[in-house]
C-alpha positions as a Python dict, from the first residue, in 0.01 Angstrom:
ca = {
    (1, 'X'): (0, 0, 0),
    (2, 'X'): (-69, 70, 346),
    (3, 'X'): (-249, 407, 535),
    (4, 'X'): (119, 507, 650),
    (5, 'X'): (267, 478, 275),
    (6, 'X'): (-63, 749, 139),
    (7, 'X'): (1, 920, 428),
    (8, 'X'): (368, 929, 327),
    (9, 'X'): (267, 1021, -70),
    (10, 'X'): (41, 1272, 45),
    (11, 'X'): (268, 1457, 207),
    (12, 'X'): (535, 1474, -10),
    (13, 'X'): (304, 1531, -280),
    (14, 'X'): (175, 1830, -49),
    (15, 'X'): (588, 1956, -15),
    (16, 'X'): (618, 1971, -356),
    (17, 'X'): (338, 2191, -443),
    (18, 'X'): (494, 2510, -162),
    (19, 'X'): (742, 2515, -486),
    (20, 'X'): (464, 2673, -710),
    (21, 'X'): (404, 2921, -408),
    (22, 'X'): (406, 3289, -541),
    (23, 'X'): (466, 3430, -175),
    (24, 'X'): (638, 3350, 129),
    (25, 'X'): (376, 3344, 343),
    (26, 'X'): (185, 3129, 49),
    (27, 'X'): (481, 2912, 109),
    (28, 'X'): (502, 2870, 455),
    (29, 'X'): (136, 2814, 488),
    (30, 'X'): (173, 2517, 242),
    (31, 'X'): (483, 2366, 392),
    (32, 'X'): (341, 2421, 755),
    (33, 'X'): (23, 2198, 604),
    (34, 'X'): (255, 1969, 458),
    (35, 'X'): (432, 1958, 807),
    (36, 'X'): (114, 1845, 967),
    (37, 'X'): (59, 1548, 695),
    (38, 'X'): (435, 1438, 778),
    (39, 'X'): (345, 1450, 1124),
    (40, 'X'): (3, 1203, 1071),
    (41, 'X'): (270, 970, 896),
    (42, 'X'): (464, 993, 1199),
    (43, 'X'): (165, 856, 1421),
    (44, 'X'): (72, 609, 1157),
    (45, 'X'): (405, 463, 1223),
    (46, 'X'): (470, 514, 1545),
    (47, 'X'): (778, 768, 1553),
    (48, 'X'): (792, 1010, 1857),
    (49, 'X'): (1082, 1221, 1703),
    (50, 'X'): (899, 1269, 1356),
    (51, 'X'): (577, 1364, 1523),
    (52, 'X'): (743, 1616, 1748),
    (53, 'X'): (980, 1770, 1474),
    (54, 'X'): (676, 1850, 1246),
    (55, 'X'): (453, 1974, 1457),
    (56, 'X'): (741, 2233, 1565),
    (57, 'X'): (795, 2297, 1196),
    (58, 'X'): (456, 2348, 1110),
    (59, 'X'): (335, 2551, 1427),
    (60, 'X'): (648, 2821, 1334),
    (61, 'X'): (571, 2796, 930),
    (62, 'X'): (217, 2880, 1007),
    (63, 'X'): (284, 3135, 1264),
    (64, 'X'): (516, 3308, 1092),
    (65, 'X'): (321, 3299, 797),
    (66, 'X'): (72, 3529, 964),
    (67, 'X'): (335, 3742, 1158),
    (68, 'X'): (371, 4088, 1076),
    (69, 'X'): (670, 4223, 929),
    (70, 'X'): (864, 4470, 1110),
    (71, 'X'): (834, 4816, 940),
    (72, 'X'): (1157, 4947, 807),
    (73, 'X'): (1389, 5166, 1019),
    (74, 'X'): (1333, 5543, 932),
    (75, 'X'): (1655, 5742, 792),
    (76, 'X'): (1824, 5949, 930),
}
């Protein structure tokens, strides 16, 4: 098996773990990593468009991971 195909195995592997996530941001900090290892298999095989999309994917996962959440509107 080649460096592109563990690459390729990793991630997924990585994917299917955000399932067991207990939290959203939990979740989107696993996915975002998972993003990351699809974008290595990208470079491994030389694919521009999978690169790109994954880094965009994992740069808003992670950020929004950390974001705050808006506080509630007050009633009126």
């Amino acid at each position: 098996m080649s460096m592109a195909d563990w690459i390729g195995w990793l991630a997924t592997a990585i994917f299917a773990v955000s399932y067991f996530c207990r939290t959203p941001e939990a979740l989107r900090r696993v996915q975002g990593v998972a993003a990351l290892a699809w974008a290595a298999y990208g470079v491994a095989i030389h694919a521009l468009p999978v690169i790109v999309a994954n880094v965009i994917v994992a740069s808003l996962a992670v950020w929004t991971s950390f974001a705050r959440r808006a506080a509630p509107a007050p009633r009126t």
